[in-house]
C-alpha positions in Angstrom: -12.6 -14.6 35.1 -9.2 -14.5 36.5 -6.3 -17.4 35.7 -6.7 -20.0 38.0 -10.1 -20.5 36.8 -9.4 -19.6 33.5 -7.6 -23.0 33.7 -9.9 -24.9 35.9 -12.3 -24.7 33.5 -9.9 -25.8 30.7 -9.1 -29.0 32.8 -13.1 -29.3 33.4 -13.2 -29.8 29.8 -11.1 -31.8 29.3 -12.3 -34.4 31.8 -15.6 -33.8 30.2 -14.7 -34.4 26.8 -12.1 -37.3 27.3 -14.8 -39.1 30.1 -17.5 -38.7 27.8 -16.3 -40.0 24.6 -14.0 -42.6 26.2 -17.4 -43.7 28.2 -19.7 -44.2 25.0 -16.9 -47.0 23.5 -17.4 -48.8 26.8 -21.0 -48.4 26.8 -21.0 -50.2 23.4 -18.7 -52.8 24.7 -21.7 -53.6 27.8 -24.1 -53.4 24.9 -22.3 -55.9 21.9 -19.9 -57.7 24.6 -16.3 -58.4 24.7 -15.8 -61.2 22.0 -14.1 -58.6 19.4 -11.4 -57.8 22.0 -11.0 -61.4 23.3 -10.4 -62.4 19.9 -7.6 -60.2 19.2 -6.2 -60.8 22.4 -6.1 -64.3 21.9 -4.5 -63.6 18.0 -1.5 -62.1 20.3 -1.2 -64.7 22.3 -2.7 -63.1 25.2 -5.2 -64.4 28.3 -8.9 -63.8 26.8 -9.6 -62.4 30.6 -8.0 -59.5 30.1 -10.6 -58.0 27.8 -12.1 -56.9 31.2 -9.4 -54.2 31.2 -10.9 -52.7 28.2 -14.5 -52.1 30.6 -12.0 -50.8 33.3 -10.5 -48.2 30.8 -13.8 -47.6 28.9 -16.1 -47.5 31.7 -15.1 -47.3 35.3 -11.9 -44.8 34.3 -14.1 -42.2 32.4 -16.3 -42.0 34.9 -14.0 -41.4 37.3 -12.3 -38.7 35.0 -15.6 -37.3 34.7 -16.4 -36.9 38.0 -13.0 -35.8 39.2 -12.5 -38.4 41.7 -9.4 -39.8 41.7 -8.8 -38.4 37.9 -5.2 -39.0 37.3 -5.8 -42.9 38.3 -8.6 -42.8 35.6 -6.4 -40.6 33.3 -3.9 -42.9 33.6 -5.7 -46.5 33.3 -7.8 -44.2 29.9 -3.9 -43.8 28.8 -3.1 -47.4 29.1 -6.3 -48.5 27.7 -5.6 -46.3 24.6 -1.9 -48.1 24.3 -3.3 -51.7 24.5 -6.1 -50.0 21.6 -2.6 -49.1 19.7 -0.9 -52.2 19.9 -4.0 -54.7 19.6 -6.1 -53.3 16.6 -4.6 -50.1 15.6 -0.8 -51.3 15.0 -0.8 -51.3 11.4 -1.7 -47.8 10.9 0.3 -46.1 13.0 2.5 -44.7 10.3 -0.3 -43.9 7.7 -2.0 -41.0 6.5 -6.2 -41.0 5.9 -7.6 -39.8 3.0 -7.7 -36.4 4.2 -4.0 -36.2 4.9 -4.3 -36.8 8.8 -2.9 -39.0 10.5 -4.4 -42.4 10.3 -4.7 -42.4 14.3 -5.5 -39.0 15.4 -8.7 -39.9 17.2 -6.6 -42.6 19.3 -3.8 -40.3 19.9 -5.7 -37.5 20.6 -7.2 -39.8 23.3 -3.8 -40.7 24.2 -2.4 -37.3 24.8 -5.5 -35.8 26.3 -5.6 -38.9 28.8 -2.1 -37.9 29.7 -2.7 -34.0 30.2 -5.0 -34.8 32.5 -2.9 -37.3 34.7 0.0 -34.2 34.9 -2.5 -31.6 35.2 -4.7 -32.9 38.0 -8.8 -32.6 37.7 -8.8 -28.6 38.3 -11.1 -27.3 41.5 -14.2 -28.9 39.9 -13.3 -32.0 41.0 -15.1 -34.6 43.5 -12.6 -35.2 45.7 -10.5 -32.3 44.8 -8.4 -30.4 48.1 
């Protein structure tokens, strides 16, 4: 397999991966509805509407991530999802360590950070709308 789809592939997973377990927290938020974000929303003082956001960057991004269409929108809406997550429910551990000795918020931050790669990377070749 020669380099340049050596890394295709890498970026392939990586859509797949982030899309996928992005998706299934949006899937549970269709299934059990909004009301835990709208309350912490409201608890920072913020409009209940914009819970939507969180089926925009848990639903509609990773799919488009997935798919390869227009990925470094979706990475990028994924990576601003993730910093609402961090700043609505996750604030208070974002210096601590788990029991383990990890970082408190490695799930969300490796969210974070793959949601980035992919907006400077691109989607790769195996992409929908890719050139």
């Amino acid at each position: 397999m020669n380099q340049t789809a050596m890394q295709d592939s890498g970026k392939l997973v990586l859509r797949v991966v982030l899309g996928a377990l992005i998706l299934l927290h949006g899937i549970a938020k269709l299934k059990n509805g909004l009301g835990p974000i709208e309350g912490m929303l409201a608890a920072h003082g913020l409009p209940a509407f914009l819970a939507y956001g969180a089926l925009v960057g848990e639903v509609v991004a990773p799919l488009m991530v997935l798919a390869g269409f227009h990925a470094r929108i979706g990475a990028a809406v994924i990576a601003i999802n993730m910093l609402f997550a961090f700043g609505l429910a996750h604030m208070a551990q974002l210096g601590q360590l788990n029991e383990q000795g990890g970082w408190a918020m490695e799930l969300q931050g490796m969210y974070l950070v793959t949601a980035l790669a992919i907006l400077l990377l691109g989607p790769g070749r195996y992409a929908i709308n890719q050139r």
